[in-house]
N, C-alpha and C positions, 0 to 999 in steps of 0.2 A: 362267790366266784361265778362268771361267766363260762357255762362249756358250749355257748355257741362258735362256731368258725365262722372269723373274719376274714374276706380277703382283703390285704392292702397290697397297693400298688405300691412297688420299689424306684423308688425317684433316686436312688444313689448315683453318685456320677458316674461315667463310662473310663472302664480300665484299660485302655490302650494298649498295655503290656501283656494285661491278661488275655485278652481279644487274641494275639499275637502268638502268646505260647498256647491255646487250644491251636491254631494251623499248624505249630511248629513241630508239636508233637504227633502229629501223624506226615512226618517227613517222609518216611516210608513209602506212604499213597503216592505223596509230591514226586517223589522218586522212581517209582512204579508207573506214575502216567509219564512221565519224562522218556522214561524207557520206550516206552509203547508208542508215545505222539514221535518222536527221532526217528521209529525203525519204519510207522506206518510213513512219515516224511523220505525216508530213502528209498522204501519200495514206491511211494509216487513218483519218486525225481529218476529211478532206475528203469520204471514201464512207461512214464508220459513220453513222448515224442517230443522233440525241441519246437520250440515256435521262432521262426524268427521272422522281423520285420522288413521289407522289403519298399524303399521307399522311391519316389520319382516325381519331377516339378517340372510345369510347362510353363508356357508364357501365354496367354491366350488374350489375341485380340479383339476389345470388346467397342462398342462407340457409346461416350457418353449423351448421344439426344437422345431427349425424352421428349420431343415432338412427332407427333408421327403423321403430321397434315404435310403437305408435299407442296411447295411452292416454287415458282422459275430458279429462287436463289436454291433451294434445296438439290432441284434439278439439275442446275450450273454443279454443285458440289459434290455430287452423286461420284461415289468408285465403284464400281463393282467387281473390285477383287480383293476378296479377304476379307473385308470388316463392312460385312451386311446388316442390317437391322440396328436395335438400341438394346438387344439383351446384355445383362450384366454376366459379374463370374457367379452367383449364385443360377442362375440359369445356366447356363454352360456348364456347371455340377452335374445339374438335374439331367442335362443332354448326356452328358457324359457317363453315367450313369444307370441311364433308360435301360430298359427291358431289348428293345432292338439290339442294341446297338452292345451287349454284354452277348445276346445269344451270339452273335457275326461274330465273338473273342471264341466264345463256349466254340463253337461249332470252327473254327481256322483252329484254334489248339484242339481238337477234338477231345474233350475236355469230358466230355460225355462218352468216354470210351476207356475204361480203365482198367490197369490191371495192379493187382493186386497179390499179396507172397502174405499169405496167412501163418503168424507163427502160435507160439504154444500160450501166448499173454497177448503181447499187442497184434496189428494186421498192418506192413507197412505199404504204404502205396507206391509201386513204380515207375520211375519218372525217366530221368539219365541212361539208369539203367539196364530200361525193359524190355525183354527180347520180341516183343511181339507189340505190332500196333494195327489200329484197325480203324474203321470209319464207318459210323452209323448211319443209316435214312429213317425215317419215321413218313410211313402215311398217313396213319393217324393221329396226330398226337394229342387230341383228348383221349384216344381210348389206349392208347401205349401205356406202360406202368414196367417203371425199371426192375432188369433181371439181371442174376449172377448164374455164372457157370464154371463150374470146375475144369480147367483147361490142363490138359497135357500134353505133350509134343511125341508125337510116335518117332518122326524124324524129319528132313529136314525138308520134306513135302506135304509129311502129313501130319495131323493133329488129333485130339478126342474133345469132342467138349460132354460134361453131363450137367444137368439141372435137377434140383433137388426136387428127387421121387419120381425122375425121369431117368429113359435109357442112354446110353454111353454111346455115342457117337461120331461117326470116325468122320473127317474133311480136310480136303488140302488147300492149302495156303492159296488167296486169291480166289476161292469161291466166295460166290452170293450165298450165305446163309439168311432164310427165308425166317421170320420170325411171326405172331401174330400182330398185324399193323406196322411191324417195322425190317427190317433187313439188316446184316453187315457184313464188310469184308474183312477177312484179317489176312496181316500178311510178316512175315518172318523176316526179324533186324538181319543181314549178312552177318558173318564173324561174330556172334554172341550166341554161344552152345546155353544149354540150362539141360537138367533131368528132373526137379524139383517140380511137382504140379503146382500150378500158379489159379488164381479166379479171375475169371474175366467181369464185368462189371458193367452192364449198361444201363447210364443214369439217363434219366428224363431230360433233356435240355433245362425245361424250364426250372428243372430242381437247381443245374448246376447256376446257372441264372440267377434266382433268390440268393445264393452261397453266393455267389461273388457282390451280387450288389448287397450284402449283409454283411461281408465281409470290407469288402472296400472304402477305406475313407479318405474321400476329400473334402479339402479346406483350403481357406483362404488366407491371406494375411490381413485381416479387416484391420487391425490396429495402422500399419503402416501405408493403406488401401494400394496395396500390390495389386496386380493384374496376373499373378503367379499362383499355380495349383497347385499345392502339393498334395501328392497319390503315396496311399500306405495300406500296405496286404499285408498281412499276418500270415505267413503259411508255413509248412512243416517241410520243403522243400524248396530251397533258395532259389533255382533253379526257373524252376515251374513259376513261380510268384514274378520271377523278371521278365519272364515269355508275356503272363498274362497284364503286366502294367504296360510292356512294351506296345503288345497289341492292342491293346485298350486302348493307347494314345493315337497307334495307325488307324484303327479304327473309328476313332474320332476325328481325323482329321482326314479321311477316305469319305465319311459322311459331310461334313464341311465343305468338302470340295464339291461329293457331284450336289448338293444343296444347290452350293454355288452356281453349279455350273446350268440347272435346272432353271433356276431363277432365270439366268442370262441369257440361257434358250429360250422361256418365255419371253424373255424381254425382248430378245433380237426379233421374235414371231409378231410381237406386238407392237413396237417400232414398223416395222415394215409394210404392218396392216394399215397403220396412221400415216406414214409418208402416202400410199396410196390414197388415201383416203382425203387430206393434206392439198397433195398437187391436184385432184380435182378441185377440190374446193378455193385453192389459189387461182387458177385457170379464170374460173368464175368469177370470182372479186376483179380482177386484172378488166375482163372481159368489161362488165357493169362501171368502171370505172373511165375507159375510154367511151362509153355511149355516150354518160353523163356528159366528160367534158366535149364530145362533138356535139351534143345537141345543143347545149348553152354555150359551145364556140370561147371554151374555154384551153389556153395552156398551161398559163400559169395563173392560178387564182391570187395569189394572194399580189402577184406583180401588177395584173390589171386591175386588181380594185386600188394599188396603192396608184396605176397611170390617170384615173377615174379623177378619184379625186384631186390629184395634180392636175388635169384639163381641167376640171370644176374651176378650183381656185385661179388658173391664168385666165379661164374666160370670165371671172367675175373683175379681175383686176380689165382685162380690154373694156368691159361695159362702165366701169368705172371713167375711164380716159375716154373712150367714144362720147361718152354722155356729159363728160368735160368740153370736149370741143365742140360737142350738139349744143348745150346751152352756151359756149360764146358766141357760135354762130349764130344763133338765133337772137343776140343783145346787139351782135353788129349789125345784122340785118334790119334790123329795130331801128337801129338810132342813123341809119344810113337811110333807112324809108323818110324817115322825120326829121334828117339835117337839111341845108340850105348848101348853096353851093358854095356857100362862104366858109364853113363847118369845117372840121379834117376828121376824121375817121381814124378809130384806134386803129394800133399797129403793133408788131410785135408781140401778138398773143398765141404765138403757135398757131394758127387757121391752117387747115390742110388743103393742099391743092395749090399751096403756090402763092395764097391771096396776100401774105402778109405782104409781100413782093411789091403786088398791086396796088394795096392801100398804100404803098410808103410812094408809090409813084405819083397819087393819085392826092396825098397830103402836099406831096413836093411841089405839085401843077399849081394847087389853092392854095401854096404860101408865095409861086409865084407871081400868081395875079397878083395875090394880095399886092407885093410891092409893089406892080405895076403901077394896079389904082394909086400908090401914092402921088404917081407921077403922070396920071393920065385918067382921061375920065372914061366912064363904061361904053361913050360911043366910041372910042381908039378902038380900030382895029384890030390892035392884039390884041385886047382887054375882049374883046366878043369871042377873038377864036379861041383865047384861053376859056370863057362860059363855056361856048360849045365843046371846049374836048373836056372840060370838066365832066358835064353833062355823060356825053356820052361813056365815058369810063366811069362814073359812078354806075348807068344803068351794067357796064360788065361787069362791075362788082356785084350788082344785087342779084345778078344771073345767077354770074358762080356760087355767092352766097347760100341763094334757094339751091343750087344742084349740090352742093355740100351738104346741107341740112338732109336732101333726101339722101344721100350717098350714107351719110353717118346714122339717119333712122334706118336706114334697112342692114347699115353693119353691127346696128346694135340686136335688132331684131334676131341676126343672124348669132350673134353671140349668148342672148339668153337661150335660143332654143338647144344651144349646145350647150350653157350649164343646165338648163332642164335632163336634155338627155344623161350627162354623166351624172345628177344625183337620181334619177330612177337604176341608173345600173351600180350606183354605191349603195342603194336600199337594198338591190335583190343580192346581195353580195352575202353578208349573215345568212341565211336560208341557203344560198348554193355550196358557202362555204361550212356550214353545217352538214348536210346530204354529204359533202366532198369528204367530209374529216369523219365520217360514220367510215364511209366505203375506202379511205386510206387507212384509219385505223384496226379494222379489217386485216387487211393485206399486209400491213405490220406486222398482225397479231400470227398470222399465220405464217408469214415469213419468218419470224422469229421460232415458232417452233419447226418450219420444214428444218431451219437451220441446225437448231438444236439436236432436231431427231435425226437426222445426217450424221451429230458429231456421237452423239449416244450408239446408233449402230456401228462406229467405227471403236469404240470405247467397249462395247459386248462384244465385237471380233479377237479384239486384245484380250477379255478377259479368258474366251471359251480357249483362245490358242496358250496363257500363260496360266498355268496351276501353280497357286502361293497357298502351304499348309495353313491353316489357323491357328495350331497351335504349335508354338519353338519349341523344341526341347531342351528345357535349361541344363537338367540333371536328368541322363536316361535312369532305368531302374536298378539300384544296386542295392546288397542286402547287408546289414550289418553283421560282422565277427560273433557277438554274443546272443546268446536266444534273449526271447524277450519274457518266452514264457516257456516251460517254469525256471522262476528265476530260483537257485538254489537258497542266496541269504535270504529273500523273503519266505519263502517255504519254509526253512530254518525256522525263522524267528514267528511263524506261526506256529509253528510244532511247538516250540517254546508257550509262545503262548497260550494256548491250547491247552498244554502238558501242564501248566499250573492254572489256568482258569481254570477249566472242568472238575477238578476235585476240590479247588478253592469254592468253584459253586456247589458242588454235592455236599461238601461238609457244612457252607453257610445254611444251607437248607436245613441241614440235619441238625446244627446246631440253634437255627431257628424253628423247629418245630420238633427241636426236643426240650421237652418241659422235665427230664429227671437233673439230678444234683451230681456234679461232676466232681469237683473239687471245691474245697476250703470258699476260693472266690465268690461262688454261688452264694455259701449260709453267711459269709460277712457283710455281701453288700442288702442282704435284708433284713440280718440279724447281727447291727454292727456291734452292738450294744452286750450281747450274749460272748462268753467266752470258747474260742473251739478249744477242748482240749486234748487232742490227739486225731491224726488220719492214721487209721487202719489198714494198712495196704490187704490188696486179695491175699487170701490164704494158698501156701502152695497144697495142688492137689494131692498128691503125696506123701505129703508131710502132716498134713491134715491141720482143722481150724482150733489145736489143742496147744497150750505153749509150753515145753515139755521142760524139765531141767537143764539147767545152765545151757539154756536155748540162746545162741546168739544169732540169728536170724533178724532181719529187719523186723521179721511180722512181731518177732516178743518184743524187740527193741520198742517199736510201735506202743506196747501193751505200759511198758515202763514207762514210757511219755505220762501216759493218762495216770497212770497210778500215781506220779509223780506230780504231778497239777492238782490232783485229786489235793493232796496232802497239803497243796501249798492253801487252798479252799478251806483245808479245816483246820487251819490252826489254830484258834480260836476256838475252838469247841469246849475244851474243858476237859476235866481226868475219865468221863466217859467215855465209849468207844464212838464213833460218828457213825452215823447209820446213811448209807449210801444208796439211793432207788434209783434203779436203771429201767428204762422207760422206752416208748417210741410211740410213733403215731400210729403206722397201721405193720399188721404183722408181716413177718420175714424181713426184718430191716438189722436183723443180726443182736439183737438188745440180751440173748441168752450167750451167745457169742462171749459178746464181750464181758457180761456180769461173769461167767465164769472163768474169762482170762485174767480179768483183773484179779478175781480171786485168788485164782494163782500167784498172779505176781506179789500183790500184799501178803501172802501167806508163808514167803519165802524166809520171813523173819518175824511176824507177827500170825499172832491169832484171831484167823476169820472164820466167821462162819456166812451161808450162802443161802437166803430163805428164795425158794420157788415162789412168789406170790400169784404167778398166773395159775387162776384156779380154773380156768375153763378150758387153756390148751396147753398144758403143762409140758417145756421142751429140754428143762433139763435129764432126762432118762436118755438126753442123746451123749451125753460125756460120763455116767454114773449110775448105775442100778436100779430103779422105782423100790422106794424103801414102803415096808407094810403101812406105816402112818406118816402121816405129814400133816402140814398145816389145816387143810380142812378138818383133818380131824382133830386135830387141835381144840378151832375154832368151835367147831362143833357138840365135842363131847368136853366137858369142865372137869369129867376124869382124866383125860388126859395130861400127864406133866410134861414138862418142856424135856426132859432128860428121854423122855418117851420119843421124841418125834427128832431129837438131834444123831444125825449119824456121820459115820466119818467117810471120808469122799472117796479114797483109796487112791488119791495121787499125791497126794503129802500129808503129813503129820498134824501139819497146822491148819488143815482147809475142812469145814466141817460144814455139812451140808443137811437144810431140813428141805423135805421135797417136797410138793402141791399137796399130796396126798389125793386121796380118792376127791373123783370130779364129784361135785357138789348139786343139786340143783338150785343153790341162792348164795353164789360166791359173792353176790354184793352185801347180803345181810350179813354176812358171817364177816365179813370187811369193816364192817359196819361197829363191827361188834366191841366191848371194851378187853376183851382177853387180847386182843393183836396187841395190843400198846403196854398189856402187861407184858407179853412174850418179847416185845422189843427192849422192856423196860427192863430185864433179868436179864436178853443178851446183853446190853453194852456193859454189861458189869462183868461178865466173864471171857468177852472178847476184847481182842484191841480194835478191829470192822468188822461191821455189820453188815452185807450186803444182800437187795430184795431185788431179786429178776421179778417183774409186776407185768401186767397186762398191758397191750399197747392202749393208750389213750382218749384215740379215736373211737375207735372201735367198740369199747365198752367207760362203764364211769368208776372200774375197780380201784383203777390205779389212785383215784383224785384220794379214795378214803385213806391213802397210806401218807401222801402229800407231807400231812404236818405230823408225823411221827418221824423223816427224810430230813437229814440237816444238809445233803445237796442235792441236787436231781441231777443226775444224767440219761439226756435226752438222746438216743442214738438217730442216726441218718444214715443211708445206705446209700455211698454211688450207683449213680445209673440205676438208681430202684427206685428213689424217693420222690416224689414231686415236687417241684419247684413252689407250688401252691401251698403246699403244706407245713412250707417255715414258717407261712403266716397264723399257720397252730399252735406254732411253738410260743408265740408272743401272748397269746393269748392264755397258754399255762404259765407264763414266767408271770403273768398281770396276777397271776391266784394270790388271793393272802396267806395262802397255806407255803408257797413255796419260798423259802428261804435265798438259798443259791441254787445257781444252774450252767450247767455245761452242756457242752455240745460234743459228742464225736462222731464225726464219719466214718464210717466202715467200710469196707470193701471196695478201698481206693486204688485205680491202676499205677503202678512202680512208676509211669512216665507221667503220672497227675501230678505224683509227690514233689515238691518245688527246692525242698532242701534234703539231705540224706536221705538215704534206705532206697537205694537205685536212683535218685534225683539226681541234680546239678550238681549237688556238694555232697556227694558218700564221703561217710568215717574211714574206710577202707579194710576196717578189721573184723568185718563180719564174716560168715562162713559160709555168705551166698557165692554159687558160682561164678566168676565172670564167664559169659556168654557170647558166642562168636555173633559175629554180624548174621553170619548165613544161619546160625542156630535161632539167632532172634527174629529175623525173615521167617524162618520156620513157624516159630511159636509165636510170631504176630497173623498170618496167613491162615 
């Protein structure tokens, strides 16, 4: 056999039921925190102050550009009333919100000045109510640091104030009271009497400052992208909380405005600088503008360069037609040098000056010679005076002819020099007309803005005379019917919760780092295999750990279980008596306990006898008398006879007891020894059981030599004593070859471990334990 200890790990499944009744059975605690987490929940809900929420929504106008270059069009579009700049409503939070702009609330509600009715739990602050109000200055306020004073009213002129561990001092209503770095007045509500000393309070601005902007939340409707604020205070008087959203808002839109109105003042100062500045410099342009056009004798440019080239183009058409009737003149002149006076001369070619007239007179003379000569010859008279007037009107035609030619050379002459001149003044036209359009665009450009800035300071006149808030008020500040905090159901159902988490975590703790054996559950799920034969409940103190006659108590009932299992174990034995070793692992686990209750109870109709076999700490002298011999000396001396060392118990007839006898110094040799197994061998022949109280197991290796002389073992375990670790010892005796059968009983098991009968779930009801009031078992639980 192995007597090394193994640990094995317990892989058994998890008993959900069982899990359940360990919490169920300290319902009590469950009960008791219940109690406690309810009362501390009402003394919270009876001393907190109510909180309620105080809410309020504006409309605040914002402009969506995100440009911020400034251009004519910008300029044209420009309002300046009401919706300045491109900030968002996230900015307008942040404005709304500032340190500024909270102290100007702090300091108009004098916020920073309070009084206060100290009672015997809470301190409430006076708001509606409060007879006295007053007004702080600070000179300093880095070195200022908030003070309280115990205030009283002597009467209806004069007051006391004291400061703690200062003296009691007396002032009337509407004095400067001098403080260090700071000052104040206070001054008496009419018609509100008080006799009750009150504390007066002066906070730091900047305290009350961090408090509201800490307190205060605004937000937006980003989902729906609203242009609406809504404002929410939590405070402890509805009152006060509408004042300060109210002003919050005036205050916001009192800074909005003179912003606004600052802006517009620079604007109009700076408009006014640029018109200045402006009409000189238009003067100029204007001025530079007429020199140009007198010195190049200009009125309209773009007219005379378009009359330019209209001269250009008619005088090249005249040199075109001059120069037409120059070359016919000059082909008549020609062939009128080189005709005869026979000849006629063209006619009808347009010639100027009349000629065409002439030739046709002068063709019509020499068509009438011509006939003449038909009829006469060149001495006839006529026929001469026709040569001679021929003659002499041909030389008037080549006159006129040459004075034509010169007439139309010097009108052509006269014609190029006037297209010359108009394309030298269509050349300088570009370059004048350049210089012209620098110095009109110019005068444009500033024209355009004198205009502008003209209508701009009439548009800053309007805004400085009309004030438009910035922000609407959709919903002023109004506070809801129900607090917000503390809310009674949730406090409630924390207390609840509370009231059974905490002792559900105390006892998971307890039950995870407690390694003792509580109930049956424990030894089954490691030792499923081993039989339990009975739970022991505790012993009443009282009554004591003995099972006395026609005992009907749970505790004997208990004792009958085991004896009763015992017997179904040995059926099978034979016409000897069974011999029964009661055992444990390590000592005080009750194994003397039981070997002598069981005693008992077999003894009620059969003959037992009960051997001590612990020879080193022998504990039956606790139920029956240290008899002169007993088993060591037995073992010991081989004079000894069995009749020597058996004696009777003095609690029944049938119960006969041999006890340790004198301690030994080698109770294992004497174990060891062949006389035990004869002494066992003589009892079953004259008992019906045989029962050995033996040494615990662990602790020494007495018990292993009794093992196979034991036709069962019983192994005792002790609740809440035993270690969990050490059922894994028990496996490792049931593995002996020596051990036959084996049971198991628990011992000193609490009445509310017990799962069925003997104060459990399901009592038989006819025992003769008491029933027990609730407040008695409060008692004897506590």
């Amino acid at each position: 056999m192995k007597n090394e200890f193994t640990e094995e790990e317990d892989h058994s499944s998890f008993d959900l039921q069982n899990e359940l009744n360990k919490y169920l059975k300290k319902w009590l605690w469950f009960l008791l925190s219940l109690i406690v987490a309810f009362f501390l929940a009402w003394l919270y809900l009876r001393y907190t102050p109510k909180q309620y929420a105080t809410n309020a929504s504006i409309l605040v106008s914002t402009s969506d550009k995100k440009n911020t270059s400034i251009s004519m069009e910008d300029f044209s579009n420009l309002s300046l009333g009401g919706n300045l700049g491109a900030a968002n409503l996230q900015d307008e939070i942040a404005i709304m919100k500032s340190k500024p702009l909270l102290y100007e609330v702090v300091k108009k509600l004098n916020l920073d000045f309070q009084v206060l009715n100290e009672g015997r739990v809470i301190t409430t602050n006076l708001y509606d109510e409060v007879p006295v109000f007053g007004h702080l200055e600070i000179s300093d306020p880095k070195k200022f640091k908030s003070q309280s004073f115990s205030f009283t009213s002597v009467n209806a002129k004069q007051f006391t104030l004291k400061q703690q561990d200062g003296p009691e001092k007396t002032h009337q209503y509407g004095d400067k009271i001098s403080l260090p770095h700071a000052a104040f007045t206070l001054y008496r509500k009419p018609l509100v009497d008080f006799k009750f000393p009150l504390t007066l309070k002066l906070v730091h601005p900047a305290l009350m400052v961090n408090e509201l902007e800490n307190r205060i939340v605004a937000t937006q409707d980003s989902k729906n992208k609203s242009s609406i604020i809504a404002l929410t205070y939590v405070g402890k008087i509805p009152q006060k909380s509408e004042n300060i959203l109210n002003e919050l808002i005036r205050q916001y839109n009192k800074d909005a405005t003179e912003s606004k109105n600052l802006e517009s003042q620079n604007t109009a100062t700076f408009i006014d600088g640029r018109l200045d500045l402006i009409t000189k410099e238009l003067g100029n342009i204007e001025d530079q503008k007429a020199t140009f056009k007198r010195n190049n004798q200009i009125t309209d440019l773009v007219t005379q360069a378009q009359l330019s080239v209209q001269n250009a183009n008619e005088a090249t058409k005249k040199i075109m037609d001059v120069g037409t009737q120059l070359e016919m003149v000059n082909s008549v002149l020609t062939y009128a040098n080189s005709a005869n006076n026979e000849q006629l001369l063209p006619s009808n070619l347009g010639m100027p000056s009349g000629l065409d007239n002439v030739i046709n007179e002068y063709n019509q003379l020499v068509l009438t010679r011509n006939k003449t000569l038909r009829q006469a010859t060149n001495s006839n008279p006529a026929v001469i005076q026709f040569n001679r007037d021929i003659s002499s009107m041909r030389t008037v035609i080549k006159e006129n002819l040459q004075k034509s030619r010169l007439s139309l050379q010097s009108n052509m002459a006269a014609l190029q020099q006037k297209v010359n001149e108009n394309k030298a003044a269509v050349a300088q036209f570009p370059g004048q007309e350049k210089i012209f359009r620098n110095i009109d665009r110019q005068q444009n450009i500033k024209e355009a803005l004198y205009l502008f800035l003209l209508q701009k300071r009439e548009e800053t006149s309007i805004s400085l005379a009309v004030t438009t808030p910035k922000a609407r008020v959709v919903n002023p500040a109004y506070t809801g019917l129900s607090p917000v905090s503390p809310q009674n159901s949730k406090i409630y159902l924390i207390a609840l919760a509370l009231g059974l988490a905490l002792p559900f975590l105390l006892f998971y703790l307890y039950f995870f780092f407690d390694t003792k054996i509580t109930n049956k559950s424990d030894i089954s799920r490691v030792l499923p295999n081993i039989p339990l034969l009975a739970e022991i409940p505790t012993a009443d103190k009282e009554a004591g750990d003995l099972v006395m006659k026609n005992d009907l108590s749970i505790y004997a009932e208990a004792f009958r279980i085991l004896t009763t299992n015992l017997k179904f174990m040995l059926t099978r034995i034979g016409d000897r008596a069974p011999v029964i070793l009661v055992t444990s692992s390590v000592k005080g686990e009750g194994k003397t306990t039981v070997s002598m209750n069981s005693a008992l109870i077999l003894s009620s109709n059969k003959k037992v006898v009960l051997i001590g076999a612990d020879l080193r700490n022998p504990q039956l002298k606790r139920y029956i008398p240290a008899a002169v011999l007993g088993l060591s000396d037995y073992l010991s001396d081989p004079s000894i006879s069995v009749q020597n060392i058996i004696n009777t118990s003095g609690l029944t007839s049938n119960l006969d007891i041999i006890d340790s006898g004198s301690i030994p110094p080698n109770p294992t040799d004497l174990l060891e020894d062949g006389r035990l197994k004869l002494l066992i061998d003589e009892l079953v022949m004259r008992y019906d059981y045989v029962l050995i109280d033996s040494a615990p197991m662990m602790m020494v290796s007495d018990s292993f030599h009794i093992l196979a002389l034991a036709d069962v073992l019983v192994y005792v375990t002790r609740a809440k004593y035993t270690e969990k670790q050490l059922l894994n010892y028990v496996k490792v005796v049931e593995a002996d070859e020596n051990v036959k059968k084996i049971g198991i009983v628990l011992n000193d098991v609490d009445k509310e471990e017990l799962r069925y009968g003997y104060g459990g779930k399901y009592g038989y009801g006819y025992y003769t334990d008491e029933k027990k009031s609730l407040w008695k078992r409060l008692k004897d639980k506590f």
